[in-house]
C-alpha positions as CSV (number, residue, x, y, z in Angstrom):
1,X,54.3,29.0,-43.2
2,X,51.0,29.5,-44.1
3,X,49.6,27.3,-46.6
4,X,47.0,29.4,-49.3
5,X,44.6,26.6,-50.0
6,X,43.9,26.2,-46.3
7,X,41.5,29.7,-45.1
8,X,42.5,29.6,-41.3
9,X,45.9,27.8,-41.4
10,X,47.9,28.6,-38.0
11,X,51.5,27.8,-37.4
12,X,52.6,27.3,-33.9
13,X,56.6,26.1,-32.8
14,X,56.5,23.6,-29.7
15,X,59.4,22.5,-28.7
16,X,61.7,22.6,-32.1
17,X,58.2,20.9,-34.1
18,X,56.3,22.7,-36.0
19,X,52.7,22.1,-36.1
20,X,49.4,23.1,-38.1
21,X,46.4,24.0,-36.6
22,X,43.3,24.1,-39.1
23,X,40.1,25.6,-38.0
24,X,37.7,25.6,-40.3
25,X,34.0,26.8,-39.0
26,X,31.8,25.1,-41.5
27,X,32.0,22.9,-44.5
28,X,32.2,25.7,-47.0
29,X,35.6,27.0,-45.6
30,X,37.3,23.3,-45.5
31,X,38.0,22.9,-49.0
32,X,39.3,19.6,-51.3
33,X,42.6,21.0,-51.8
34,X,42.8,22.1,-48.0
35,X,41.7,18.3,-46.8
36,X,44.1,16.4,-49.3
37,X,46.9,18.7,-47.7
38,X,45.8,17.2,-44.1
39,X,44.4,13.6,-44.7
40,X,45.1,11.1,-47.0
41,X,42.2,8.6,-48.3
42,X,42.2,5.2,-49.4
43,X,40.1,4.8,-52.4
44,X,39.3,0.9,-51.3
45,X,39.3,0.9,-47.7
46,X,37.7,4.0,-47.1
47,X,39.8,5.0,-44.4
48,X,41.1,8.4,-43.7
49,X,44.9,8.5,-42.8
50,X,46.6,12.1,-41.3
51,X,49.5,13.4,-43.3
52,X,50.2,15.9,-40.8
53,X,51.4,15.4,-36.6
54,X,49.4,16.9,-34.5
55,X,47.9,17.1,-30.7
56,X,47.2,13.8,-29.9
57,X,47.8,12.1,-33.2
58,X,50.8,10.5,-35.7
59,X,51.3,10.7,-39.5
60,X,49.7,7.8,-41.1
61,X,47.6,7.2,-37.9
62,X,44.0,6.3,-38.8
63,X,42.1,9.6,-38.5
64,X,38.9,10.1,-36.7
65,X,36.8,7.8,-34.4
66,X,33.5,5.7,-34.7
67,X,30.3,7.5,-33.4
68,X,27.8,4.9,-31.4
69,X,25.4,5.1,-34.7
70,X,28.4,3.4,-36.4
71,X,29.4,6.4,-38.5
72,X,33.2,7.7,-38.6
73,X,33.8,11.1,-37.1
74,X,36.7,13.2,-38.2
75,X,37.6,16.4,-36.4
76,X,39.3,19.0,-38.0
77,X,40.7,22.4,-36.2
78,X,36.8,22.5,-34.0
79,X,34.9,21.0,-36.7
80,X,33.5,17.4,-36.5
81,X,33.0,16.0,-39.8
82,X,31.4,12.6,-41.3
83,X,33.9,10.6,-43.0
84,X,31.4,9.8,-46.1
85,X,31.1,13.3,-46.7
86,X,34.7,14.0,-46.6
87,X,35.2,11.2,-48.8
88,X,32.9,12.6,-51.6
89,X,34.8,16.1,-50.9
90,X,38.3,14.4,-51.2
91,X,37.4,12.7,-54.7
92,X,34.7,15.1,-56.1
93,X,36.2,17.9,-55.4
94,X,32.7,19.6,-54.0
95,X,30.6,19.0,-50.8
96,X,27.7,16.8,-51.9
97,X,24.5,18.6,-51.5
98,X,22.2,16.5,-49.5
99,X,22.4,13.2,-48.0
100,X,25.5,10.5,-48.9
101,X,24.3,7.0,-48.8
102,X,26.0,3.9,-48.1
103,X,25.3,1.3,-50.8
104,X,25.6,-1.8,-48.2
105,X,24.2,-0.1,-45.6
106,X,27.8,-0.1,-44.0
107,X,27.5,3.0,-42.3
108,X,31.5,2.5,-41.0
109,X,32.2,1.4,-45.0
110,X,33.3,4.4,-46.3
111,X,35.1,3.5,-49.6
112,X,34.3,5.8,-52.8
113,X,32.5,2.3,-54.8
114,X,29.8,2.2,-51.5
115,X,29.3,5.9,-51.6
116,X,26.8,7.8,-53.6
117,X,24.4,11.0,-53.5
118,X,21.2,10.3,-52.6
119,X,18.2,12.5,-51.5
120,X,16.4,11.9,-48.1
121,X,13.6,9.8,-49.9
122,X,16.0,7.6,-51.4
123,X,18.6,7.4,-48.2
124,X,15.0,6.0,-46.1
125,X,14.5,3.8,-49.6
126,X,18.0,1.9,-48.9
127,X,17.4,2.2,-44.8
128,X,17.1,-1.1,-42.2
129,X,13.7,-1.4,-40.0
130,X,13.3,1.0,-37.8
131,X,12.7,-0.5,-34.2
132,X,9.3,0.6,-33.5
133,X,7.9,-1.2,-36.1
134,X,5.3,-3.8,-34.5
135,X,5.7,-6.5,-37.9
136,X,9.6,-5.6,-37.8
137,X,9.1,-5.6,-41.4
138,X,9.9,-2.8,-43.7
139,X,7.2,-1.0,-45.5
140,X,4.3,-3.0,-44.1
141,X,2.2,-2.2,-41.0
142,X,-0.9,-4.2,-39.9
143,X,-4.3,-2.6,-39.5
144,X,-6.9,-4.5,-37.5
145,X,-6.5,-8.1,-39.7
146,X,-4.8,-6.8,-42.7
147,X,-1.4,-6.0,-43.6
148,X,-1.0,-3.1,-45.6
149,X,2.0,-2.6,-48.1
150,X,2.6,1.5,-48.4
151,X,5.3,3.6,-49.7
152,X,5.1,7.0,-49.5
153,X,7.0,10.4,-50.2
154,X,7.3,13.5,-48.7
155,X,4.1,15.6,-47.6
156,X,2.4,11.5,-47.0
157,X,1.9,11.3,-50.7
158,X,1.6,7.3,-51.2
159,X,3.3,6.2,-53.7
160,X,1.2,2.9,-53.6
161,X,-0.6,1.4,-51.1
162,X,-2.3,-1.9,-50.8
163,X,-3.7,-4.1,-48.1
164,X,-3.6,-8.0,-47.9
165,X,-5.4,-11.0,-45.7
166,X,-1.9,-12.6,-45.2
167,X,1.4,-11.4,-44.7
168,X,3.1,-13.8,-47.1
169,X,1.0,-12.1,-50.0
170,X,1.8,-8.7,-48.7
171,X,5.7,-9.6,-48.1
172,X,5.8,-10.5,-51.9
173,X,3.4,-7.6,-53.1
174,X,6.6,-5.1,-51.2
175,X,8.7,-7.1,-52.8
176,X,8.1,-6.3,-56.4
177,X,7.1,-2.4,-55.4
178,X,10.6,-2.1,-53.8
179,X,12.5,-2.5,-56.8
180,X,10.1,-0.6,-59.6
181,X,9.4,2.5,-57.0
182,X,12.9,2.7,-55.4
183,X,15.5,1.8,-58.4
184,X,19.0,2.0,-57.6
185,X,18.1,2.5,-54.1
186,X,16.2,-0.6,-53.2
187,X,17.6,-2.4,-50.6
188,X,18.2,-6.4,-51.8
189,X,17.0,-7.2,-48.5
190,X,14.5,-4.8,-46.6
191,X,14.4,-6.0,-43.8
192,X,17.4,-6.2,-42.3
């Protein structure tokens, strides 16, 4: 039968079991209703679990895999979706605009407390250290015998900027930018 929340639900018979085929094409057509019907979440763990059998999968299996950035994957009918995002769809009810950020910087913890809306200023705000970065120290770059504290926006507006004779004096100087420029986003520890 098919199910009305669900936009492109297929029923197929193999072999006496019945089974449900979702194919949704984009995020627009998968919605809430539709993914509560196929997955259920735990509100602690963070952890997708199918409700439904299915090719290559069992009822209360673990649903998706871990891509090599560390982020879960789940695929639904052709559609490969993040689990954060998911997550925000199954207990929101609505796909979050721009970017979901992981409180901890767990990107594999996806439980609703770690989760939160963020835009792509403030998901770099609550990022590690990239690893090109000659100091390996977030937010400060050396320039000839300085160190140089900067934050900055989009379109390279600095949002302060500051140079130093010694890194300690710069490492402290970040410090007490982080948390007045980046709020709820600051990492408690930058660099790692």
């Amino acid at each position: 039968a098919l199910n009305p929340t669900c936009p492109t639900d297929e029923t197929s018979s193999t072999g006496g079991r019945e089974m449900t085929a979702i194919s949704c094409e984009n995020e627009s057509r998968l919605s809430a209703e539709c993914l509560r019907t196929i997955l259920s979440y735990d509100l602690e763990t963070g952890l997708f679990r199918w409700r439904e059998r299915g090719h290559k999968r069992r009822i209360d299996a673990v649903a998706g895999t871990v891509r090599p950035d560390g982020r879960r994957q789940i695929k639904i009918g052709y559609t490969r979706y993040l689990s954060s995002r998911l997550a925000w769809l199954y207990v929101n009810g609505e796909w979050p605009e721009e970017y979901i950020d992981h409180i901890d910087r767990n990107r594999s913890n996806d439980a609703i407390g770690n989760l939160r809306k963020a835009n792509p200023t403030e998901n770099r705000w609550n990022s590690g250290v990239r690893a090109n970065k000659n100091l390996g120290l977030k937010n400060i770059f050396q320039h000839r015998k300085r160190y140089v504290v900067l934050f900055s926006q989009k379109k390279r507006k600095a949002l302060y900027r500051e140079s130093f004779t010694t890194l300690e004096d710069a490492v402290l100087a970040r410090n007490a930018q982080y948390a007045r420029i980046c709020g709820a986003f600051s990492a408690t520890s930058p660099d790692k």
